[in-house]
C-alpha positions as CSV (number, residue, x, y, z in Angstrom):
1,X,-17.9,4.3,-20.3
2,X,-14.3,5.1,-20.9
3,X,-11.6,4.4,-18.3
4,X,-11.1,8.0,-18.2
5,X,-14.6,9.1,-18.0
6,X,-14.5,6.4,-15.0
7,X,-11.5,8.0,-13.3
8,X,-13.1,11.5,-14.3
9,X,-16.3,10.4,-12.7
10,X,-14.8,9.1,-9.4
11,X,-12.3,11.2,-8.6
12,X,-13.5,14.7,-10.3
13,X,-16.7,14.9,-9.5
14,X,-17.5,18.5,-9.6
15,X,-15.6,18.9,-13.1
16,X,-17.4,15.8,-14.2
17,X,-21.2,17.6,-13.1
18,X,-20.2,20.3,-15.0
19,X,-19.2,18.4,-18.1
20,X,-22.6,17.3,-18.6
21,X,-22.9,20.5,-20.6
22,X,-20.3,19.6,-23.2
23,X,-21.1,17.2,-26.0
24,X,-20.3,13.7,-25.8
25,X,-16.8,13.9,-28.1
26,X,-15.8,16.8,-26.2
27,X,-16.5,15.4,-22.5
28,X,-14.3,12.2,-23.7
29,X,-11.3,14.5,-24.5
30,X,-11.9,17.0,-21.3
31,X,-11.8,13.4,-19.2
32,X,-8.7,12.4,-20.9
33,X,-6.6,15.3,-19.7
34,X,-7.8,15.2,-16.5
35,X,-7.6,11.8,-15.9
36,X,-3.5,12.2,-17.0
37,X,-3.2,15.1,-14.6
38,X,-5.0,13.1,-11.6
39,X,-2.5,9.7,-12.5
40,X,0.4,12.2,-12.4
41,X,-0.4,13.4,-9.1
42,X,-1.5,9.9,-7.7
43,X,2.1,8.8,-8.7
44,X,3.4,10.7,-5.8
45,X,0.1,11.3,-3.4
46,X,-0.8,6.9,-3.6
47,X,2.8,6.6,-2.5
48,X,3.9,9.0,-0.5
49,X,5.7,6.7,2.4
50,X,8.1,5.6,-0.4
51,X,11.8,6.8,-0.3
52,X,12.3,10.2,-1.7
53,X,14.5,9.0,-4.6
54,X,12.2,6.3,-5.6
55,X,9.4,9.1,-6.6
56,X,11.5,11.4,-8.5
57,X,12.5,8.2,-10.4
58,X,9.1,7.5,-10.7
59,X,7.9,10.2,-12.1
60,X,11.0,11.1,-14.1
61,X,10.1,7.9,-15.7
62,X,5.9,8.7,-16.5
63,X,7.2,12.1,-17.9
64,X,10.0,10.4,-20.4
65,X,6.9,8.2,-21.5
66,X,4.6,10.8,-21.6
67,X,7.3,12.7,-24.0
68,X,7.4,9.3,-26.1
69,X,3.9,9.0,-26.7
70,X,3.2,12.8,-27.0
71,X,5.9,12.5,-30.2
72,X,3.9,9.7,-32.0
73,X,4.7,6.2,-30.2
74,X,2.0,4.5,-28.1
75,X,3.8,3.7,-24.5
76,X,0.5,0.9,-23.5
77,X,-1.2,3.2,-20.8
78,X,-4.4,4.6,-21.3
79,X,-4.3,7.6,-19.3
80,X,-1.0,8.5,-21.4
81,X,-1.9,7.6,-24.7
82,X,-5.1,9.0,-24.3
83,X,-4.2,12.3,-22.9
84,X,-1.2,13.1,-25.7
85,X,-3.5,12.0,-28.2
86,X,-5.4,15.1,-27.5
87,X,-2.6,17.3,-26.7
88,X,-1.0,16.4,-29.7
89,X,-4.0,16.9,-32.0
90,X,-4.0,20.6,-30.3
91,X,-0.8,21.4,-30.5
92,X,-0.7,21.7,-26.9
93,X,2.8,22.4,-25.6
94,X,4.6,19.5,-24.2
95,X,6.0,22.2,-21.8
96,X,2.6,21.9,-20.0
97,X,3.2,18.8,-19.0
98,X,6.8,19.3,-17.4
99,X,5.5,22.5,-15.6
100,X,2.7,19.6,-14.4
101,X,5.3,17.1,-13.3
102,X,7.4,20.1,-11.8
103,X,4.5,21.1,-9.6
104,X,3.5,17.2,-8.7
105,X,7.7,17.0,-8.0
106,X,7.4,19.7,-5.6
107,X,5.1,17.0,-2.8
108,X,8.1,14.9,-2.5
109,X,9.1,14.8,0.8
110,X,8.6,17.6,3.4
111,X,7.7,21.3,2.2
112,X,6.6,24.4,3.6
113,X,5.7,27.4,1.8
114,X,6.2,30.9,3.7
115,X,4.4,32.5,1.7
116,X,1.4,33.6,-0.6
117,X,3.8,34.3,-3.2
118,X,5.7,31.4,-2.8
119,X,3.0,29.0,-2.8
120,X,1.5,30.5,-6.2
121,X,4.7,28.9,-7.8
122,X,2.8,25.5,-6.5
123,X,-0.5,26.7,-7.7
124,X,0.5,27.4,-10.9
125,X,2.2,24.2,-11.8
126,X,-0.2,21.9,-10.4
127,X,-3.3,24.2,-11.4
128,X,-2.4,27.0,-13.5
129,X,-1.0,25.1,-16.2
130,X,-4.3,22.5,-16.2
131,X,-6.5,26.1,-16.8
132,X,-4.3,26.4,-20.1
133,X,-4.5,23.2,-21.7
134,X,-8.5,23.7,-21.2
135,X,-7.6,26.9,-22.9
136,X,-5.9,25.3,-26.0
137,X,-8.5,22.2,-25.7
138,X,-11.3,24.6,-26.6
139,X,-9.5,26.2,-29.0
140,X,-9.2,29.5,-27.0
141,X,-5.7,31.1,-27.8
142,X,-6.0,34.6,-26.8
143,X,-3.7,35.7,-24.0
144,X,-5.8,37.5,-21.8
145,X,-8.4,34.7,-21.5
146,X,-5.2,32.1,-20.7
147,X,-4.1,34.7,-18.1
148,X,-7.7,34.4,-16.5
149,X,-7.3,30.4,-17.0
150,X,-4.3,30.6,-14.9
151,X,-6.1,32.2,-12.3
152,X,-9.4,30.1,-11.9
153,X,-6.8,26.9,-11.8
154,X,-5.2,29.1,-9.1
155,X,-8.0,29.7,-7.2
156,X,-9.4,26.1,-7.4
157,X,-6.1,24.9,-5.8
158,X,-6.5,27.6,-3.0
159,X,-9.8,25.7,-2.8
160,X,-8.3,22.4,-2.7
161,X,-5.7,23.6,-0.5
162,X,-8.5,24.8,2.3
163,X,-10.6,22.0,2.0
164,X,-8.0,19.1,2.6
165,X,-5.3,20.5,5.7
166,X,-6.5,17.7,7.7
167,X,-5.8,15.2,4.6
168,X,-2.9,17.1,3.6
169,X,-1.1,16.5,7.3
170,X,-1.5,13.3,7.3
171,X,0.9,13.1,5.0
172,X,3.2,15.4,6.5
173,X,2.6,18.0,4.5
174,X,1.5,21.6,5.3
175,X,0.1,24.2,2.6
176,X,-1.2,27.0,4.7
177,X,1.5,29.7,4.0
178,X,4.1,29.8,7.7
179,X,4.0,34.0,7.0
180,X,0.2,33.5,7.4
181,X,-0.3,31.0,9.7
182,X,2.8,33.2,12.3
183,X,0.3,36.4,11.8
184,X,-2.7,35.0,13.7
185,X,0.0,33.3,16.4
186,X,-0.9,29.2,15.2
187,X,1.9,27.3,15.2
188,X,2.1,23.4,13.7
189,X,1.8,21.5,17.2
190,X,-1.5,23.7,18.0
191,X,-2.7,22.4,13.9
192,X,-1.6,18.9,15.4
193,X,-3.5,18.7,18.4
194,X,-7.4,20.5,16.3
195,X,-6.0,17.4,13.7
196,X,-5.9,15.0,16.4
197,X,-9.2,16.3,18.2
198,X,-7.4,17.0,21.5
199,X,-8.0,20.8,20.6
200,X,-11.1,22.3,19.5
201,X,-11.0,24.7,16.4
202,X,-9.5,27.9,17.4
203,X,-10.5,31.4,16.6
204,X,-7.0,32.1,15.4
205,X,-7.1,29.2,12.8
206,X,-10.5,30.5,11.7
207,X,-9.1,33.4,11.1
208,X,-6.2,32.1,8.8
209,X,-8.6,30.0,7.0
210,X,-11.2,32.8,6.5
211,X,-8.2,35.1,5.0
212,X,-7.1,32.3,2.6
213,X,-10.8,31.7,1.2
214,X,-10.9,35.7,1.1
215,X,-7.6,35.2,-1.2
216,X,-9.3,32.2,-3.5
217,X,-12.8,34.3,-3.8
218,X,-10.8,37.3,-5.0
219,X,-9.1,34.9,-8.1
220,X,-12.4,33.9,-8.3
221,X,-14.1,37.1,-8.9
222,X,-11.0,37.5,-11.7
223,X,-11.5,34.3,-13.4
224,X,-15.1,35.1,-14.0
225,X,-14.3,37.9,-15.6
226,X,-13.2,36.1,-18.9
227,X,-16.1,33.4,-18.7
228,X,-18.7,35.4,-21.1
229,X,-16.3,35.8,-23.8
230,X,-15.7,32.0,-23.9
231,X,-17.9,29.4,-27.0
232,X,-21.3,28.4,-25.6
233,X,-20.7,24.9,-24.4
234,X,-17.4,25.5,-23.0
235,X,-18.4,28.8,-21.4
236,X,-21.6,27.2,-19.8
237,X,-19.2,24.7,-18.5
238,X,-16.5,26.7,-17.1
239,X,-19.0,28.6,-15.5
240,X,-20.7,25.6,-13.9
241,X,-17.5,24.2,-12.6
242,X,-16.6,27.6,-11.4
243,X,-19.6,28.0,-9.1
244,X,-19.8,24.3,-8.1
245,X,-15.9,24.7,-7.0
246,X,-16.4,28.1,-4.8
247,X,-19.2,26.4,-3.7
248,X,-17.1,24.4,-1.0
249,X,-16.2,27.5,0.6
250,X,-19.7,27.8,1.6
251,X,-19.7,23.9,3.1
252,X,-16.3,24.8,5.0
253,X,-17.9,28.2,6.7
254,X,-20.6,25.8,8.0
255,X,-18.7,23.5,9.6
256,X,-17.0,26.2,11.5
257,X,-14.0,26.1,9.3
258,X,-13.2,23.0,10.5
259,X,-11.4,21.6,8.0
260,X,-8.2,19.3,10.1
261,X,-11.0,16.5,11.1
262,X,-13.7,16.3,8.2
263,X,-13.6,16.9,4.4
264,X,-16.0,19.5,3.5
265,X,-18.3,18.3,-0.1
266,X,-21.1,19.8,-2.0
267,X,-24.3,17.7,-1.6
268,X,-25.2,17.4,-4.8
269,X,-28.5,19.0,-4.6
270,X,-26.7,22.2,-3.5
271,X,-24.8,21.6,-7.0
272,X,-27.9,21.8,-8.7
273,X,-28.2,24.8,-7.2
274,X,-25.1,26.9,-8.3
275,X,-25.1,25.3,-11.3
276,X,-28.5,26.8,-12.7
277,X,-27.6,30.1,-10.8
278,X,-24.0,30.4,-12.6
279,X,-25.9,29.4,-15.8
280,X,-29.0,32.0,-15.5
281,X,-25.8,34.6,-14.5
282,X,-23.7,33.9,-17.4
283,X,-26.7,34.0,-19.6
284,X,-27.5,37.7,-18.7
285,X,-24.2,39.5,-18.7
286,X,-23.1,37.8,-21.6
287,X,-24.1,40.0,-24.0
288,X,-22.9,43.1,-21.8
289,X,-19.2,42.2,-22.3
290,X,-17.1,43.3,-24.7
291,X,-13.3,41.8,-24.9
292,X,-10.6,43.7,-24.0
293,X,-8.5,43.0,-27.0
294,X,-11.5,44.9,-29.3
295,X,-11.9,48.4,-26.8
296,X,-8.9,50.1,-28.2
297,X,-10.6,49.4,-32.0
């Protein structure tokens, strides 16, 4: 197995179910990207206690390689080489990966977001922007479907975002929109003390996260919306990954929304589950779509 299949495997586990589905040349190249996108992150998220300075350099110095070997010139790391490779060969926008390192820049040091709107900028360079190199991986260049890329990368950072606030505080940072978290009356030292177990899980907080998953499961319900037009193995895939992804929302419910002292995960039985569910449902509207391109034909 390929170092990035390993680092898809480990650390993407629900993308990785759902890339059973593709062939094996086609898995290789989906595991190459993310594996890129993960190391990018990990540059700031594995070293998050170091000086603020030192990470921009950091990372200022991954993306000046990442250009280098994204023109032609091997730079000796395999989850850059490997990645602009396939980017290259697609003609994937090295723009992509500057709105990446944008979004990954935007975890150094301490942020807050006030709200929805502004944490969508976050979503979208971290997320959004993953959605369309899938897009242009797969060969799937029409605009609409990119849009609805956009969105299910949106909506699976929401998901990210709700399942690790405990995780996420530990390193002093806070995603849960201030606007949001003000209109239920929570404040930061009450999400301190549920973190720290000195405070049970209050109905307020279950309350904020409730309307955030109500926000993801609406981009959700959008995203799906482009999945039958989409080429068999890819579509299949997508839709796999989609249902495997929403289905955290369901582990977070049962654990009473407590999501500031455990991590909520799919068993992977449950998987199983929504994965032959989202296939049997994609298999029976797809022939009752019709793009939205063709209806003005």
């Amino acid at each position: 197995m390929s170092e990035a299949r390993q680092t898809f495997a480990r650390a993407g586990r629900s993308f990785a179910f759902a890339s059973r589905l593709l062939n094996a040349d086609d898995r290789e190249r989906v595991a190459r990207v993310y594996a890129y996108c993960r190391a990018t992150d990990d540059l700031i998220d594995e070293h998050w206690r170091m000086p603020g300075g030192e990470l921009h350099a950091r990372l200022d110095r991954w993306v000046a390689r990442s250009r280098q070997s994204y023109a032609g010139t091997s730079v000796g790391v395999p989850a850059i080489d490997g990645a602009m490779v396939e980017l290259r060969r697609k003609t994937i926008p090295f723009a992509y990966v500057e709105q990446l390192a944008a979004g990954v820049r935007m975890d150094i040091g301490t942020r807050r977001y006030d709200t929805l709107a502004d944490l969508s900028i976050y979503t979208l360079r971290v997320a959004g922007v993953v959605g369309l190199m899938m897009c242009r991986l797969f060969d799937v260049r029409e605009r609409w479907l990119e849009e609805r890329a956009v969105t299910l990368g949106c909506a699976m950072q929401l998901t990210n975002i709700i399942r690790d606030v405990g995780d996420d505080l530990e390193r002093g940072r806070l995603y849960l929109p201030s606007s949001l978290l003000r209109s239920y009356g929570v404040t930061e030292r009450e999400l301190g003390e549920m973190h720290g177990g000195r405070r049970s899980i209050t109905p307020a907080y279950r309350a904020v996260i409730e309307s955030l998953l109500t926000t993801a499961e609406g981009e959700y319900r959008r995203a799906r919306e482009a999945i039958p037009y989409l080429s068999g193995p890819f579509r299949r895939t997508v839709a796999v990954a989609t249902a495997v992804y929403h289905g955290i929302h369901d582990e977070v419910r049962r654990a009473g929304y407590d999501n500031l002292t455990r991590r909520a995960v799919t068993p992977f039985p449950r998987k199983c589950v929504l994965g032959f569910s989202a296939l049997c449902a994609t298999r029976a509207r797809q022939s009752d779509y019709r793009s939205p391109a063709f209806e003005s034909l």
